[in-house]
C-alpha positions in Angstrom: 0.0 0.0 0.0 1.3 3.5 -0.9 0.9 6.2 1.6 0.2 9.0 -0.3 1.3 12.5 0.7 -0.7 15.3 2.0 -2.2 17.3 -0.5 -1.5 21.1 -0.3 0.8 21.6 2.3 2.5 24.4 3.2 5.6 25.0 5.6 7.2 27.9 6.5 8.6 30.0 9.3 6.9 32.6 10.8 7.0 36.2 9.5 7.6 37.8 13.0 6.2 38.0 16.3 3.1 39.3 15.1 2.4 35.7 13.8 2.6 34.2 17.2 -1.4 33.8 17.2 -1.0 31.5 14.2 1.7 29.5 16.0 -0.7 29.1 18.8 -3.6 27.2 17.2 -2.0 24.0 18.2 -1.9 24.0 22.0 1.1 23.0 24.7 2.0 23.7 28.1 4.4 26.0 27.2 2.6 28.4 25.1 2.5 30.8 27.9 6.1 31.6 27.7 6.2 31.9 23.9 6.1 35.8 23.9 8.4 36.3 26.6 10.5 34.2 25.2 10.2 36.1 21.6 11.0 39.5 23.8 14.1 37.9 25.5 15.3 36.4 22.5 15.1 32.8 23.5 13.1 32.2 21.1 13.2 33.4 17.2 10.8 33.9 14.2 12.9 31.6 11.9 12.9 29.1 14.6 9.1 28.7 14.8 7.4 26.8 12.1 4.0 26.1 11.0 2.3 23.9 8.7 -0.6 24.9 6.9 -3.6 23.4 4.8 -4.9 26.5 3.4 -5.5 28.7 6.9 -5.1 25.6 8.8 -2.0 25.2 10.8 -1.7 20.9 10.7 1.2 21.0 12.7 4.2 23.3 14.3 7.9 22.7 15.4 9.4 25.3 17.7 13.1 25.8 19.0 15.1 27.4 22.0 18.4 28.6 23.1 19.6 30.3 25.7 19.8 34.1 23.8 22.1 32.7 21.2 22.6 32.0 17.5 21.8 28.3 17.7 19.3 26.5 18.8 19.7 24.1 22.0 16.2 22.5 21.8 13.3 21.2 20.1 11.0 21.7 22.9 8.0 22.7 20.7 6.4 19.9 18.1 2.7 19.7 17.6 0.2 17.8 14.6 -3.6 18.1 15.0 -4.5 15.1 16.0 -7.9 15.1 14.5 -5.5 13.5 11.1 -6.3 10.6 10.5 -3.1 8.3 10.7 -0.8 7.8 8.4 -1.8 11.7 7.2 -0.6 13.1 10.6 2.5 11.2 11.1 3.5 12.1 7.3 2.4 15.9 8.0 4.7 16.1 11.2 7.5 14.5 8.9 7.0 16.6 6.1 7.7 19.7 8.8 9.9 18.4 11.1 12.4 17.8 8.1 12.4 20.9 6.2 12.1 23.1 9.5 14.7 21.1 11.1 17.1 21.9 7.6 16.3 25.5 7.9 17.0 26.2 11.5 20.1 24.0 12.6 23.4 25.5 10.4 24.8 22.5 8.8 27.9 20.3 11.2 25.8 21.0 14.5 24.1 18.5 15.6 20.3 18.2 15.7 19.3 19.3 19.2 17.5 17.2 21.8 13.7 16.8 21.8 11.8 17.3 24.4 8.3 17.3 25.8 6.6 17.4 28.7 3.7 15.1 29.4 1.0 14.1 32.2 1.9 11.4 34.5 -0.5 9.3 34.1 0.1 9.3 30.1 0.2 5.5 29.7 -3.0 5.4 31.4 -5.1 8.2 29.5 -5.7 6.5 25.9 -6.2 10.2 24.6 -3.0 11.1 26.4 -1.5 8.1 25.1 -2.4 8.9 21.5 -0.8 11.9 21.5 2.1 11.6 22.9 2.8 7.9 21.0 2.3 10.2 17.5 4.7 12.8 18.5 6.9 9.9 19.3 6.5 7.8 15.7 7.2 11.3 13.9 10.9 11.8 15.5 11.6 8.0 15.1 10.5 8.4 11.4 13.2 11.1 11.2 15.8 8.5 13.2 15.4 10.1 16.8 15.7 7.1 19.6 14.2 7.9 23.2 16.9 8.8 25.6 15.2 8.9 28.6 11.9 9.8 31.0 12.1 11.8 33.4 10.1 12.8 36.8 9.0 16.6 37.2 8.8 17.5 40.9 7.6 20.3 42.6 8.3 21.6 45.9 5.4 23.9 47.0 5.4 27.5 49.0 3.7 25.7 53.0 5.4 22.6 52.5 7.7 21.8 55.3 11.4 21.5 55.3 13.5 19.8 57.5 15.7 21.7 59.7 19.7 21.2 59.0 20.3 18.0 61.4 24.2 18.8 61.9 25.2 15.4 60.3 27.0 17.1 57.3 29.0 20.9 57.2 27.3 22.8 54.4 30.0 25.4 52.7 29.6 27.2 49.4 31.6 26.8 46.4 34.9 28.1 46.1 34.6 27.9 42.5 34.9 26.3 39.0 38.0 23.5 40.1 36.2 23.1 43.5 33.4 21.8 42.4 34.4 19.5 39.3 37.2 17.7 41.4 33.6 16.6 42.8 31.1 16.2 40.2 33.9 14.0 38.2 33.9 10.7 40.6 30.0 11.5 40.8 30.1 10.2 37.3 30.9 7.0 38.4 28.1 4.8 38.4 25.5 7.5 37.5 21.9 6.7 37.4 21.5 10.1 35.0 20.8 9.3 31.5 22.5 12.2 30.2 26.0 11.2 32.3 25.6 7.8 30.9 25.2 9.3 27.5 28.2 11.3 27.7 30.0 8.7 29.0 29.0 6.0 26.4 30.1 8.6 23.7 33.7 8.4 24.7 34.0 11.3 27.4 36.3 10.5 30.2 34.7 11.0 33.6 36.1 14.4 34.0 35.3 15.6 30.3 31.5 14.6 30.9 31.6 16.5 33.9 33.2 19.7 32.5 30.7 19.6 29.8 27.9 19.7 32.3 29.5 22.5 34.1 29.7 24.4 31.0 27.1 23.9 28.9 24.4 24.3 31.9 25.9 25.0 35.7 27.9 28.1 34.2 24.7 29.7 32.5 22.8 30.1 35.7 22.9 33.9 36.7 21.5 33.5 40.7 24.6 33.9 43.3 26.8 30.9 43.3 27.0 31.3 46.7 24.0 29.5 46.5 25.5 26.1 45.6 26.8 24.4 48.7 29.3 21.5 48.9 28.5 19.2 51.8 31.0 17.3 54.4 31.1 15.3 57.3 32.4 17.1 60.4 36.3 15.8 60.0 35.8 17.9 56.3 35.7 14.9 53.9 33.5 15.6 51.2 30.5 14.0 50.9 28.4 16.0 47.8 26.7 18.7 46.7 24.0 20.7 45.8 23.7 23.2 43.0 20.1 25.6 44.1 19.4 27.9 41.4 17.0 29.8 38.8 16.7 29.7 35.3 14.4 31.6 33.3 11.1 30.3 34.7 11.4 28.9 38.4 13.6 28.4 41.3 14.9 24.7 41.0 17.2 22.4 42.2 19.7 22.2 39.1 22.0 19.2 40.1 22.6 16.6 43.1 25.7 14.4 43.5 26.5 12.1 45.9 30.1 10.9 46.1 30.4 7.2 45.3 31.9 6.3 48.8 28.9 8.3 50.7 26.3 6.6 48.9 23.4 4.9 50.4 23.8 6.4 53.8 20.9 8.7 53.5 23.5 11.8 52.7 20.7 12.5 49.7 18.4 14.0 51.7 20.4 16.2 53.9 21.4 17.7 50.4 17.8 18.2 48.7 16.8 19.4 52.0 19.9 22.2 52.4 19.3 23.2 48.8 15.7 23.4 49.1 16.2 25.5 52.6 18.1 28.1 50.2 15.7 28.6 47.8 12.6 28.7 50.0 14.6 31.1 52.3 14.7 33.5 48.8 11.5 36.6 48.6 8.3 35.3 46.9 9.4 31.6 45.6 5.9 30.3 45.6 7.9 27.0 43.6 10.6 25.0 43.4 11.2 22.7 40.4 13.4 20.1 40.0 13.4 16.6 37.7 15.5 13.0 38.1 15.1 10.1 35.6 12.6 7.8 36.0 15.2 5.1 36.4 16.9 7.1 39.5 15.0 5.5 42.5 17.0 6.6 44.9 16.3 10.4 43.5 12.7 10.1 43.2 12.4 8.3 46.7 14.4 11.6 48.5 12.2 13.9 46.7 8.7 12.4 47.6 10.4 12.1 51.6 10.8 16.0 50.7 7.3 16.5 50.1 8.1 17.4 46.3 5.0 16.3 44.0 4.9 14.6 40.9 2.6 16.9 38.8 4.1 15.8 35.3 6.6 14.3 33.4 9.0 14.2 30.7 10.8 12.4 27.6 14.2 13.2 25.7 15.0 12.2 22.8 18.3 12.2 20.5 19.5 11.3 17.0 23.0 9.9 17.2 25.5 11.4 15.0 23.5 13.9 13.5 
């Protein structure tokens, strides 16, 4: 059987900001940033694309960076999901692929999808549905899923535990400090993304820097913030790296020393990190996320009172 193509089709970028209502007749969580994020320069015209059957948008693809010239993430892709099948998965193909050709300059590597979904999405055959489409398109286009991930949520009224005295909390004297830390952290990581790195070649330390780089570094709140825990004879047992990024207070990173593992030193952290940012004018939020795979994570976060109020999925296409 021959799947023939849909009829009519037209893709494009949008014009300019002014276009944003057309961008927004698919619908996602994140549409409420979308014009900040247009102001700020997070987000760009060329890096928001639209489908169309006649004044129908059919689906959209959206990017975001940091406030630079190349994109860091595919955190927007949509279809209508009133297509009937094959038609929407070959409509979200058609775009993704010539969007994707357009926005990422040729030698970079296609950046990571994401999405953010309900927790019960396995559950919800509507939920399901949409989120299994969005799915087939990037495998079409030779994306693999990387990981799931919890998203937690620490709210204003919740309590948090008072520093028990079993670890010395001290901030971070800087860069050095910190990496001759998160590098053994490496070892034996439950994080996706650490595995990842680590499976592609990096040495421990490498994989490490790159984290500190590419994310830690970009975080504008004080870095006296970030806290580096010990036992009371001073040897280290972790850290924990409290922040904000452009949306929310959150707790960025959490490492645990190999040695120190398994002797409850998680929650001490989570808690002295959390303390920070709840100590901080008007956070009515703290966000955080660990992979669904990281037990131990998601067990020190729901001792924290954090709630599970959605979740997420990354996925990556190797080599491109």
């Amino acid at each position: 059987m021959v799947t023939p193509e849909p009829l009519e089709l037209t893709v494009r970028p949008l014009t300019g900001p002014d276009e944003l209502g057309l961008f927004q007749s698919l619908l996602y969580v994140l549409d409420h940033e979308l014009a900040d994020d247009l102001a700020t320069g997070r987000r760009r015209p060329e890096w928001l694309w639209v489908a169309l059957r006649g004044d129908r948008v059919v689906a959209r693809a959206g990017w975001w960076s940091q406030g630079g010239d190349v994109p860091l993430a595919l955190d927007f892709f949509d279809v209508d999901d009133t297509l009937p099948e094959p038609e929407r998965t070959e409509t979200g193909v058609r775009l993704l692929e010539a969007a994707t050709a357009a926005v990422v300059p040729a030698g970079v590597p296609r950046p990571e999808y994401g999405r953010f979904v309900p927790p019960d999405w396995r559950e919800d055959p509507v939920a399901r549905d949409i989120v299994e489409a969005r799915i087939r398109v990037m495998e079409r286009t030779g994306a693999r899923m990387l990981v799931e991930r919890l998203r937690l949520e620490w709210r204003a009224g919740t309590p948090v535990p008072a520093d028990t005295g079993r670890l010395r909390f001290r901030p971070v004297a800087g860069r050095e400090d910190l990496l001759a830390l998160m590098t053994p952290v490496m070892e034996g990581t439950l994080d996706a993304h650490g595995q990842e790195d680590l499976a592609s070649g990096l040495s421990a330390r490498k994989a490490a820097e790159k984290h500190f780089d590419e994310e830690l570094a970009g975080y504008t709140t004080p870095r006296e913030w970030w806290r580096i825990a010990e036992l009371p004879d001073g040897e280290p047992v972790g850290f924990v790296i409290p922040a904000r990024n452009s949306y929310n207070p959150i707790i960025a990173y959490i490492g645990v020393l190999p040695a120190q593992r398994g002797r409850g030193h998680i929650d001490e952290l989570l808690a002295e990190g959390t303390r920070v940012l709840a100590a901080q004018d008007g956070v009515e939020r703290i966000r955080a996320a660990t992979d669904l795979g990281n037990v131990p994570m998601a067990k020190s976060f729901e001792r924290l009172g954090y709630v599970n109020f959605e979740r997420a999925f990354n996925m990556i296409w190797d080599g491109a």
